[in-house]
N, C-alpha and C positions, 0 to 999 in steps of 0.2 A: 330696447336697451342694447345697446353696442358693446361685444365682449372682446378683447384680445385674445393673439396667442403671442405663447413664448416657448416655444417647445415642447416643455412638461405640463403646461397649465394654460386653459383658460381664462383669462383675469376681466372683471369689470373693475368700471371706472371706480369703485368703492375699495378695490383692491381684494376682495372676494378674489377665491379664486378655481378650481377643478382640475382635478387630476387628468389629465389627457389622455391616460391609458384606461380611464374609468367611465369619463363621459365622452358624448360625443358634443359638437358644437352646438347644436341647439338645445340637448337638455340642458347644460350650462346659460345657456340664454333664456330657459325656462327657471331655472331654478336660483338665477339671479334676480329678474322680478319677483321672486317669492319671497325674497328676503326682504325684511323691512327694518331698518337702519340700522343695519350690520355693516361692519367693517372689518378687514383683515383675517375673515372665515375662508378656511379649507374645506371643500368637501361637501359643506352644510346644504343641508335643503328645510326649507320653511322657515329658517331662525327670523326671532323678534328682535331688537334692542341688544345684537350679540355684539361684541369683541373680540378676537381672536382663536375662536371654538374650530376647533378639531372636527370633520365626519360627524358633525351633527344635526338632527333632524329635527326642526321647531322647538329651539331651545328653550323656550318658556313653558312647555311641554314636551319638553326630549323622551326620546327613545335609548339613546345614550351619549351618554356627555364623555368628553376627553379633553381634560385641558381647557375646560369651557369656566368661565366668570359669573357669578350671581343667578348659576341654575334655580330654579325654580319647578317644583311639581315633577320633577324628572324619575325615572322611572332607574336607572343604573347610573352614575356619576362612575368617574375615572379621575384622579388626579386634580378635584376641580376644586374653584373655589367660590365661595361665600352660599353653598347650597342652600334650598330651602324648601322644604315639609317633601324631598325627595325617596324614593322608594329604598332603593339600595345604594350607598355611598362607598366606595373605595379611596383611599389615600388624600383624601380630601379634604380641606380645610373651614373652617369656620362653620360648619354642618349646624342649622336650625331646627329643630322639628322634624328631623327625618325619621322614617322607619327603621332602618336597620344601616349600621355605618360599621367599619373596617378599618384598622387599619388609620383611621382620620386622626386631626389635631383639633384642638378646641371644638368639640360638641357641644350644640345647647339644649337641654330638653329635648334628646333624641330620644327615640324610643328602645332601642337595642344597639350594643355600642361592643366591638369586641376590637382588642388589643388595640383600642385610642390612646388619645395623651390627651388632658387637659377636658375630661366631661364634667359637666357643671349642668345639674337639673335635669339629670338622665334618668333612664328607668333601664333596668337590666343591662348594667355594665360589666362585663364580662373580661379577664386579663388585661383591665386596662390601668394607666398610669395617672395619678393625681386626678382622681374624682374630687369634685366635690357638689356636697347638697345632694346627691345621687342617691337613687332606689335601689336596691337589691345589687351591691355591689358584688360580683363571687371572682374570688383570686384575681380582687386588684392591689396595685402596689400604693406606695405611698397616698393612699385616701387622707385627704384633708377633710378635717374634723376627726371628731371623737366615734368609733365603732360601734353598733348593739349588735351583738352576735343572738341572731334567730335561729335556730335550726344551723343548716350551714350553708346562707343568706346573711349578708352584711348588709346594715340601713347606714348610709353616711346619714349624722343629723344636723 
């Protein structure tokens, strides 16, 4: 597979591309056949089916995502969006089934959620904003639905 340069980057014909001051020319030609129908990736090595991901390594099992689309199985997310059943999420959007999220918007049935906006079907939400349907809410704000104060454990019902 045939890479460019342009300076700063490495680029293949998918528009993939390597930092110059990070790889050399043929790990970039190494880690451009590694990619499998990725387009517009920085940095990445092994991504599946990516779009514009950030320094990430086999995104459909990353190691860590930045600015990455429709992670899956990921192990730390950054700023990304539409995660799913991912380990640790940061700032991230549309988060499914994750472990543990930050910081995120719209959570679905995440498992641990702190200072989010918008959980819905969560378990242990933590200073977050407009739960709803959510388990063990503790100092969130505006919870949709009606409270049962347990102990000092909120159940949205």
């Amino acid at each position: 597979m045939k890479v460019g340069y342009n300076m700063e980057y490495f680029i293949d014909k998918n528009g993939n591309k390597w930092n110059s001051q990070k790889f050399t020319r043929e790990q970039a030609k190494k880690h451009s056949q590694n990619l499998v129908n990725c387009k517009d990736c920085i940095d990445c090595i092994e991504c599946v089916d990516c779009y514009g991901c950030n320094s990430c390594n086999n995104c459909q099992n990353c190691d860590y995502c930045n600015s990455c689309n429709n992670c899956q199985n990921c192990e730390e997310c950054n700023s990304c969006n539409n995660c799913q059943n991912c380990e640790e999420c940061n700032s991230c959007n549309n988060c499914q089934n994750c472990k543990e999220c930050n910081s995120c918007n719209y959570c679905v049935a995440c498992k641990k959620c702190y200072n989010c906006i918008y959980c819905i079907n969560c378990k242990n939400c933590n200073n977050c904003k407009f739960c709803k349907k959510s388990q063990e809410c503790n100092d969130c704000r505006n919870v949709i639905k009606a409270h049962r104060l347990t102990g000092e454990t909120h159940i949205c019902l």
